[in-house]
C-alpha positions as CSV (number, residue, x, y, z in Angstrom):
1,X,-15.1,30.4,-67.9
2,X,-16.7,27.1,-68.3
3,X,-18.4,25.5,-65.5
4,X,-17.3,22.8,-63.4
5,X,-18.3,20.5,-61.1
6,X,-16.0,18.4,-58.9
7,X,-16.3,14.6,-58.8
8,X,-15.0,13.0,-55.5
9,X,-11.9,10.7,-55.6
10,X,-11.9,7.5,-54.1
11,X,-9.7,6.5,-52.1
12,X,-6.9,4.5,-53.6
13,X,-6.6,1.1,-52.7
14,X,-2.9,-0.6,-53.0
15,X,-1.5,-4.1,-51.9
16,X,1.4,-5.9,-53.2
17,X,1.5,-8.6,-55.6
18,X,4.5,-10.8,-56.5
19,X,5.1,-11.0,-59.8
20,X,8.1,-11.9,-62.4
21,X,7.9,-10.1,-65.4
22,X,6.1,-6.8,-67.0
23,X,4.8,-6.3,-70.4
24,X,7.4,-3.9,-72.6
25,X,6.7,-1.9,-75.0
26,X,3.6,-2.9,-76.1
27,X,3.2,-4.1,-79.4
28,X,2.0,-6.9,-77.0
29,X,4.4,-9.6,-78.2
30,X,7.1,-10.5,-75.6
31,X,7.7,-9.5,-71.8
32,X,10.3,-7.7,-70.5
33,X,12.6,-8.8,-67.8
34,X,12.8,-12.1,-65.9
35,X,12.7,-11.1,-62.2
36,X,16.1,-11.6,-61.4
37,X,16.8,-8.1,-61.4
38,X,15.1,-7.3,-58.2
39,X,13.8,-4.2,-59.6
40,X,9.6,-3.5,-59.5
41,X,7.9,-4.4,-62.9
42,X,5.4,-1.9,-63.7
43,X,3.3,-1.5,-66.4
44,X,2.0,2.0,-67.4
45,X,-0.9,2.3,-69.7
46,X,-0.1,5.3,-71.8
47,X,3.1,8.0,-71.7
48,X,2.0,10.1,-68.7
49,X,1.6,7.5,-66.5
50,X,4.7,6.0,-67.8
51,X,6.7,9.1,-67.5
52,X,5.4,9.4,-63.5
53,X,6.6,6.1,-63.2
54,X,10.2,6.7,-64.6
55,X,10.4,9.9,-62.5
56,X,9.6,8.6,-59.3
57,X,11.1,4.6,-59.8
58,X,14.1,5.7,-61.2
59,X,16.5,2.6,-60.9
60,X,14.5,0.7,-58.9
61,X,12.0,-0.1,-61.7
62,X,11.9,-1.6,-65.0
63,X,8.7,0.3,-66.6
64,X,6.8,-1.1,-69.9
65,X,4.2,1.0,-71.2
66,X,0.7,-0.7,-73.3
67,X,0.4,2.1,-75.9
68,X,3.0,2.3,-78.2
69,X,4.3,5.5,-79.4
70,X,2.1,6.9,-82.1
71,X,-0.3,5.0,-81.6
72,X,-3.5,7.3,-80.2
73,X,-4.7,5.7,-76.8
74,X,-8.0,6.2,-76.8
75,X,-8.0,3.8,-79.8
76,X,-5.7,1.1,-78.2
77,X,-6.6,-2.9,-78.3
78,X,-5.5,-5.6,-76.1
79,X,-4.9,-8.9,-77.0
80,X,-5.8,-11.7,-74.5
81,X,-2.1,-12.9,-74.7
82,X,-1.1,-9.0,-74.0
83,X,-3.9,-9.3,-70.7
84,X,-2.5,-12.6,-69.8
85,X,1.5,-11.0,-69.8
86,X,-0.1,-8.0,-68.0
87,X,-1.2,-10.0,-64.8
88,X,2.4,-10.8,-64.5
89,X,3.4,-7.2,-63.4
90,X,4.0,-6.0,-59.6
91,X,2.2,-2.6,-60.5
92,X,0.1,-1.6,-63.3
93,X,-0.1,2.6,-63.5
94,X,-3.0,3.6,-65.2
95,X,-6.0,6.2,-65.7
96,X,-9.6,4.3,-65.6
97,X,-11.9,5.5,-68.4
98,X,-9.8,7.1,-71.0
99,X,-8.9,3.6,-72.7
100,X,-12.0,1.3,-72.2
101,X,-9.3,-1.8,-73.5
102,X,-7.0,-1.2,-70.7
103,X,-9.7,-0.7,-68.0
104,X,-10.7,-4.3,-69.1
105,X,-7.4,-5.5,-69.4
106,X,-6.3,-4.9,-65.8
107,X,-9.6,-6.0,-64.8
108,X,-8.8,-9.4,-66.2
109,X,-5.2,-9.5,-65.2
110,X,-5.6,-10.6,-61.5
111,X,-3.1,-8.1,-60.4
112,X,-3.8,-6.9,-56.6
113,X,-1.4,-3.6,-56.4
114,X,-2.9,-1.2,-59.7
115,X,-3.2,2.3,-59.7
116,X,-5.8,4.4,-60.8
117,X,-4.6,7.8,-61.2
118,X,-7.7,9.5,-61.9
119,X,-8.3,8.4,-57.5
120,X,-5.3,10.5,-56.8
121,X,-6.6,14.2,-57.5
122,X,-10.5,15.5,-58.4
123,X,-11.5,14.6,-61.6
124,X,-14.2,18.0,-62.9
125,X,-16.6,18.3,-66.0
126,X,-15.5,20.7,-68.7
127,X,-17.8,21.6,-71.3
128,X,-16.9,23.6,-74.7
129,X,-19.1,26.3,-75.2
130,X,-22.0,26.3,-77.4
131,X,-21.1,22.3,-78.0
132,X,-24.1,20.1,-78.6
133,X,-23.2,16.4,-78.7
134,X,-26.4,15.0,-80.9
135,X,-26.9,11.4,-80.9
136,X,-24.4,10.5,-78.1
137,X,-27.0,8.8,-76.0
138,X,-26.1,8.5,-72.4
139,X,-23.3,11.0,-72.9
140,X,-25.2,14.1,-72.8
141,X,-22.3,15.9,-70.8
142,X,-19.3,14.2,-72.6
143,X,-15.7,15.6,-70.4
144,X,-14.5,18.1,-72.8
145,X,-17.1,17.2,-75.1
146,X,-14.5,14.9,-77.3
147,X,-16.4,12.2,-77.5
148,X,-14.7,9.7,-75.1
149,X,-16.2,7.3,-72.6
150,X,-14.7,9.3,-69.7
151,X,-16.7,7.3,-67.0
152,X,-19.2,8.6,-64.1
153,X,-21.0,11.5,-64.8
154,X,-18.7,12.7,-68.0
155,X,-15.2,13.0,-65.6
156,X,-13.4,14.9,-67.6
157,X,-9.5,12.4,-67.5
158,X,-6.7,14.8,-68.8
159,X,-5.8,15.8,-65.8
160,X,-1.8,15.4,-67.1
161,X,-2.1,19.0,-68.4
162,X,-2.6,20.4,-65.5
163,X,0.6,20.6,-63.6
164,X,-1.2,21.1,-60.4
165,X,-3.3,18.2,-60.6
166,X,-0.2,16.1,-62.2
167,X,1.7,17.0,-59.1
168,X,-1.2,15.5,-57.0
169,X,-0.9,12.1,-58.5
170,X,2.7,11.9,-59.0
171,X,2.9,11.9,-55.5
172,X,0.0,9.3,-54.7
173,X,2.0,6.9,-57.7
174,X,5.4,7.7,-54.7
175,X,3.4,6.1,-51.9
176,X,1.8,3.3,-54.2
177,X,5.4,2.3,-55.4
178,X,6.5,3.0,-51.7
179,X,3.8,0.1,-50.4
180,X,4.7,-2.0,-53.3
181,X,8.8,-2.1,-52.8
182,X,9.2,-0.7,-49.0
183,X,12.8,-1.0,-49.2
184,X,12.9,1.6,-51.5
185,X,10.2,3.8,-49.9
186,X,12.4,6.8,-48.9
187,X,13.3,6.8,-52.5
188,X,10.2,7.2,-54.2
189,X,9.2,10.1,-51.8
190,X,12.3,11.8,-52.1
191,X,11.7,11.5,-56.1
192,X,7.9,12.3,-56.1
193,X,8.4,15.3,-54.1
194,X,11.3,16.6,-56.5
195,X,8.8,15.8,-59.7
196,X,6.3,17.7,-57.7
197,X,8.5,20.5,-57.2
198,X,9.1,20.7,-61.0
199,X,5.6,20.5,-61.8
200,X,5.2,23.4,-59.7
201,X,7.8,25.5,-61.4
202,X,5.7,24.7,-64.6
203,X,2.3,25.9,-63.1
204,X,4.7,29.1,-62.3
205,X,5.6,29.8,-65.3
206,X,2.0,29.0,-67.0
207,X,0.6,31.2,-65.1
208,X,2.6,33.9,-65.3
209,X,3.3,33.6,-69.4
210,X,-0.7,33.3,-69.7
211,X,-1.5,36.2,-67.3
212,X,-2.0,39.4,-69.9
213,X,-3.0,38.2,-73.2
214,X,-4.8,39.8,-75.4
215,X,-7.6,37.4,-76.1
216,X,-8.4,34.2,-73.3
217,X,-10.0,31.8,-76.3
218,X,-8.1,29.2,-78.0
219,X,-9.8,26.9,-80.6
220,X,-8.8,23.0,-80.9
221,X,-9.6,20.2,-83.0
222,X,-9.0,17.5,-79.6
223,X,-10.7,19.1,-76.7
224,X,-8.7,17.7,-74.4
225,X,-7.1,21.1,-72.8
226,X,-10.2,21.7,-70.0
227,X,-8.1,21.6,-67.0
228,X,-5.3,23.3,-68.5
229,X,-7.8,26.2,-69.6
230,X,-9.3,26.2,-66.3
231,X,-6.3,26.5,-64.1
232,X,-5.2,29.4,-66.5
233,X,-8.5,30.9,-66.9
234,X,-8.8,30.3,-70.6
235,X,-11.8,29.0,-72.7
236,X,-11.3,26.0,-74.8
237,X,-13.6,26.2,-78.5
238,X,-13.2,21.8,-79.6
239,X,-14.3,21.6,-83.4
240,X,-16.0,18.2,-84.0
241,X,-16.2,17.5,-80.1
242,X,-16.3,13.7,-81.2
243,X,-12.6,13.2,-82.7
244,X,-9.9,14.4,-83.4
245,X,-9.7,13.6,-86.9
246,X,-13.8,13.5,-87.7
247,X,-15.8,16.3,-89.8
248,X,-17.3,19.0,-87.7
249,X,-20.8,19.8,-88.5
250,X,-21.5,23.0,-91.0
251,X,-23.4,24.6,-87.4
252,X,-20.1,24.1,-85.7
253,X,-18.0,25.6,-88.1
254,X,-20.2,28.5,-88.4
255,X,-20.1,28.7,-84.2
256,X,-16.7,29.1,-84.8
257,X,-16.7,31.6,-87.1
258,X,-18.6,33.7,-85.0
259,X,-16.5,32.7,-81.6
260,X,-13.0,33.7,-83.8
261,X,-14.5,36.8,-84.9
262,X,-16.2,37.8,-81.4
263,X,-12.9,37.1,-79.5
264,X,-10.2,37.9,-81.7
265,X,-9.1,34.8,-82.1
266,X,-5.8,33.9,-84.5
267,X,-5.4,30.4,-84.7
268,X,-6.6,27.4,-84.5
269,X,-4.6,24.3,-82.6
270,X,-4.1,20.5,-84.1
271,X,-2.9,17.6,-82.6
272,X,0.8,16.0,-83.5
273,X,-1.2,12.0,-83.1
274,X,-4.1,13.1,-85.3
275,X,-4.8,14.7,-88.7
276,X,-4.8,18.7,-89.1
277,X,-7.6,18.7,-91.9
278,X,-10.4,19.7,-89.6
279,X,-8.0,22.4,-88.0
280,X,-7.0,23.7,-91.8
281,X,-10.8,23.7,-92.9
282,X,-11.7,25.8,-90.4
283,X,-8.8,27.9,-90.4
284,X,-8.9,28.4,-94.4
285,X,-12.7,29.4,-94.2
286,X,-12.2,32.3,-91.4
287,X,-8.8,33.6,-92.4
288,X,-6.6,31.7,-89.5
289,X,-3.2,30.4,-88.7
290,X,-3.0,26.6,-87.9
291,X,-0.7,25.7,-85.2
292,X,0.4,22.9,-82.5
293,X,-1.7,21.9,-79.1
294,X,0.4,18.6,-78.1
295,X,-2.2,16.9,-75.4
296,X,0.7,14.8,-74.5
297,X,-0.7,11.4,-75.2
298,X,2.7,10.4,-76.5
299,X,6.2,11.2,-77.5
300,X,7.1,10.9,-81.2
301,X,9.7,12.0,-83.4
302,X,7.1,14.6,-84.5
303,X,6.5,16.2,-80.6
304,X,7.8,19.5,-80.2
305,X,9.9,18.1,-77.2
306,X,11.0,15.3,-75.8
307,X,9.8,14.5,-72.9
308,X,6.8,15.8,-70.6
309,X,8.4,19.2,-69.7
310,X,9.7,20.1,-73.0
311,X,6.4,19.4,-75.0
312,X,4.4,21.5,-72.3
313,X,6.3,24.2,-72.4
314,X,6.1,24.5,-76.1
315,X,2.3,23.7,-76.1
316,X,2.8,27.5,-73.1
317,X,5.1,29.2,-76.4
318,X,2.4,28.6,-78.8
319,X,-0.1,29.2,-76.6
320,X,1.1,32.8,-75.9
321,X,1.8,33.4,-79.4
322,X,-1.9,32.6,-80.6
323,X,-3.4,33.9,-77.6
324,X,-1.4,37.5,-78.2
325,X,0.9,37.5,-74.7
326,X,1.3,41.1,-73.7
């Protein structure tokens, strides 16, 4: 297993701020939504922080997201008109370090109630085995060794594919929308402890569909699957470490080789936001199938699901199949 190394959470800090309209969906252009309503205006920065907020609002929210489908959020820009639209939002829902824009961007937006998921569970260090990260100065331990500005100490932020740790901050988003709209506060408890109990069902069934299998190592081209493999007691093999889509180095592809051969493994995992040619180059030179890893930074037409819990529990099917369930 890889090592870890826990990283205290702060505490969360919540207060409400009156506000008229939220940003929608987030080409950035208009706002969504004049008040009148009376329902919350939050603003999510990227789908699983907009799906928590859907789960556990329900009707009482109107919920605008900043990362439009398809688009790949560590990537995403704000414009200072998008910033300004932003500070008009009751809540804004999202998870600090993973986009460097939208950490600025709320920043900027004068907005008093925000919510930084990654202060609602333990955020650990994953590292892939055998992964050097060369020339990344001041990222020496990069989370998940993808490349990513994850924050203090390398925090490792996909803490979505861990159902356990999703669970934990669905229910700190319930008591941050609870202090924002306390009319509604039964509500969003009664919602974030059914999406909890759901989530739990999921670790269930994880655990149990991943418990014999006839290897534990699964290689993929966006590292992004450390808490998942933890929680499972898996080990995660990234290929470039820096990007999805960018060229692995001929050392890592011959590290591969050797990890494929050592612990029989049959396939190597792509992304459906990113290119599969790193995935097929490795996969042609050792003799391996290619398949799908969704790290659920978004829901398109070309996601094996179509929400959350459908895409998860193909990302468990293919999982088994590549891992050899027993």
């Amino acid at each position: 297993m890889n090592a870890r190394r826990l990283i205290p959470t702060a505490a969360l800090a919540g207060a409400v701020a009156l506000g008229a309209t939220a940003l929608t969906a987030c080409s950035g252009a208009t706002a969504a939504g004049d008040g009148k309503d009376g329902k919350l205006d939050v603003v999510a920065s990227f789908y699983p922080m907009q799906f928590l907020a859907e789960q556990i609002g329900k009707e009482h929210v109107s919920v605008g997201t900043l990362t439009k489908p398809g688009v790949e959020p560590h990537d995403l820009e704000i414009t200072p008109k998008q910033t300004a639209q932003l500070g008009e939002a009751d809540v804004i829902l999202y998870l600090k370090s993973l986009q460097p824009a939208v950490d600025k961007a709320v920043a900027q937006s004068g907005v008093k109630n925000t919510v930084d998921a990654a202060t609602l569970t333990e955020l650990e260090e994953h590292g892939t085995s055998g992964q050097a990260h060369e020339g990344e100065e001041g990222h020496e331990e990069h989370a998940e060794g993808d490349g990513h500005n994850h924050g203090e100490a390398g925090a490792d932020p996909h803490i979505w594919l861990d159902p356990v740790k999703y669970a934990e901050v669905a229910k700190g988003v319930g008591a941050a929308l609870s202090k924002a709209d306390p009319d509604h506060a039964a509500d969003y408890k009664k919602n974030a402890d059914e999406l909890a109990a759901k989530l739990a069902a999921l670790d269930t069934e994880f655990k149990d569909g991943l418990k014999n299998t006839a290897t534990k190592t699964f290689i993929t081209t966006h590292s992004a699957f450390g808490y998942l493999a933890e929680r499972y007691g898996l080990d995660q093999e990234g290929i470039s470490g820096v990007d999805p889509e960018s060229e692995p180095s001929p050392a890592r592809m011959k590290e591969l080789q050797a990890v494929s051969k050592k612990d029989n493994v049959s396939t190597v995992f792509f992304e459906t936001l990113a290119s599969d040619k790193t995935a097929k180059t490795l996969a042609q030179d050792t003799g391996l199938k290619t398949d799908v890893l969704d790290p659920l930074e978004g829901i398109t037409d070309k996601s094996q699901g179509a929400d959350y819990f459908e895409v998860m529990r193909s990302n468990l099917k293919n999982l088994q199949k590549a891992l050899g369930t027993k």
